[in-house]
MARKOL-335480 format. One line per 4 residues: number of its first residue (from 0); their letters; for each residue x, y, z of C-alpha. Coordinates in Angstrom, 1 decimal, always signed. Example, Ala and Ser with C-alpha at 12.3 -4.5 7.8 and 13.67 -1.06 7.14 Angstrom:
BEGIN
0> as> +12.3,-4.5,+7.8 ~ +13.7,-1.1,+7.1
END
This chain:
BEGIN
0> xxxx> +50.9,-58.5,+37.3 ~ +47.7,-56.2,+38.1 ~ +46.7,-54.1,+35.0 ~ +46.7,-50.2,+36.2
4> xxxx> +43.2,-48.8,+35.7 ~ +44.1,-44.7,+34.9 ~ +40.8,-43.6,+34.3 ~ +39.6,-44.7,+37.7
8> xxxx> +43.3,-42.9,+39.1 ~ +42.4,-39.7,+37.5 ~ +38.9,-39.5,+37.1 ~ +38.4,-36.9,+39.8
12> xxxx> +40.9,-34.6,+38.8 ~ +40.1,-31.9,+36.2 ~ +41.6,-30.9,+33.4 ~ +43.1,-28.2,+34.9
16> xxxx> +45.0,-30.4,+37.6 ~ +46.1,-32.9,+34.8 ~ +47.4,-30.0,+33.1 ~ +49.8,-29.3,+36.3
20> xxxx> +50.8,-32.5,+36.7 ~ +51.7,-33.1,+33.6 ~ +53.8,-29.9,+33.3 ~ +55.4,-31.2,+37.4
24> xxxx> +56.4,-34.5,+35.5 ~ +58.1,-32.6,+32.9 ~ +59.7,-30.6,+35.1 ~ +61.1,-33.6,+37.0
28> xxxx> +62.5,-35.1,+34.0 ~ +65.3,-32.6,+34.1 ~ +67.9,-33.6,+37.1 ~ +69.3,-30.4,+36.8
32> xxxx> +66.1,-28.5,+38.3 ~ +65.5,-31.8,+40.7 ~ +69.1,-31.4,+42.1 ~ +68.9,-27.7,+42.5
36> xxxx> +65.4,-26.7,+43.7 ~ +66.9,-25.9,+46.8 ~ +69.2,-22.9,+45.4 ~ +65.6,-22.3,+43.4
40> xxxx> +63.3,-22.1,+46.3 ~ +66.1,-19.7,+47.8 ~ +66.7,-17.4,+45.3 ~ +63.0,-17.4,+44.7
44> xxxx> +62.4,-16.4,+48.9 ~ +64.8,-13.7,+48.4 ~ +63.6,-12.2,+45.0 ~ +59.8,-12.7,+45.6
48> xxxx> +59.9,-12.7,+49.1 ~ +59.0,-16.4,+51.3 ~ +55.2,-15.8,+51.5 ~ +54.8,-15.2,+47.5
52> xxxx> +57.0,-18.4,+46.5 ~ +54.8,-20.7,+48.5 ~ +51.4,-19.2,+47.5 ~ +52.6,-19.2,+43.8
56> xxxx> +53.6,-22.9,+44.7 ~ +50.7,-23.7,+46.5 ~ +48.5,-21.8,+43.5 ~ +50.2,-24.2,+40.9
60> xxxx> +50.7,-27.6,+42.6 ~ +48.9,-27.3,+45.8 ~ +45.9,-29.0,+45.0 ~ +47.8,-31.9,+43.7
64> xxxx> +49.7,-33.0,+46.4 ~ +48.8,-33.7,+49.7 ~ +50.1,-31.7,+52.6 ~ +49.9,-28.1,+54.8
68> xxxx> +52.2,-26.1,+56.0 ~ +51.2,-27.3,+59.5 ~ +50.3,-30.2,+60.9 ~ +46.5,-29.2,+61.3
72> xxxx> +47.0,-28.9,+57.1 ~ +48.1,-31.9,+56.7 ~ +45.6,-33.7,+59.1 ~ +42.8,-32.2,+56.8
76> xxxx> +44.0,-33.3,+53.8 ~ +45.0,-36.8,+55.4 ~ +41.3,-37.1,+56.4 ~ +40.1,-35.8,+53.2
80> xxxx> +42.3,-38.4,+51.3 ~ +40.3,-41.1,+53.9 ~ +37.1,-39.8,+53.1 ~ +37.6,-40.4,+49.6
84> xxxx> +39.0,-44.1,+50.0 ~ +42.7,-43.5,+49.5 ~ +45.5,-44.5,+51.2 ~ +48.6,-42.4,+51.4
88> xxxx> +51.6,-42.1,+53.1 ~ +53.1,-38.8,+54.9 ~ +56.6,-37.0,+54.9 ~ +57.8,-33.9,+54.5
92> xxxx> +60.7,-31.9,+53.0 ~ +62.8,-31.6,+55.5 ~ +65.6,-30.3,+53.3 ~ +63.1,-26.6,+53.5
96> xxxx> +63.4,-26.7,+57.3 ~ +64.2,-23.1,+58.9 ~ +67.5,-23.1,+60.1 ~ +65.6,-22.7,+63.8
100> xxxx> +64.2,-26.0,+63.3 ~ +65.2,-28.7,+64.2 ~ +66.1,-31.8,+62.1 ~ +65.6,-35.2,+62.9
104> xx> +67.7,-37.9,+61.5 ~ +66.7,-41.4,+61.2
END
């Protein structure tokens, strides 16, 4: 069994980004928000309006996670995750299509 070295994991994050994902792993703990973050992200879109939920999302876990609203996003943060010697792996939610979108089952 390899011995996980977390200070080389999360030595280039700052304190700030630790902070967040802490608080996202907290969040996660609770299957009720998991389950429901759908009905969430919705109510949000139609309180705050589509463009504020995801910059208040992108604001507070954006920089964690890997991924763009686009695919020229994603392959800059893809080639950025390269650059820096990681390996990742890339999905998306397809649960937030738009009802205009198509989606692909496998």
């Amino acid at each position: 069994m390899e011995i996980v070295n977390y200070g080389k994991i999360y030595r280039n994050y700052s304190i700030a980004n630790l902070i967040k994902l802490k608080s996202f792993l907290m969040i996660c703990k609770y299957q009720v928000l998991v389950k429901n973050l759908g009905i969430f992200y919705s109510l949000s879109n139609k309180v705050l309006g589509k463009n504020i939920t995801n910059n208040l999302i992108k604001y507070f876990y954006g920089d964690l996670f890997v991924g763009g609203e686009n695919p020229f996003e994603l392959e800059k943060s893809l080639k950025g995750l390269k650059n820096r010697g990681l390996i990742c792996i890339a999905d998306y939610a397809r649960e937030f299509l738009e009802e205009s979108e198509e989606k692909v089952l496998i």
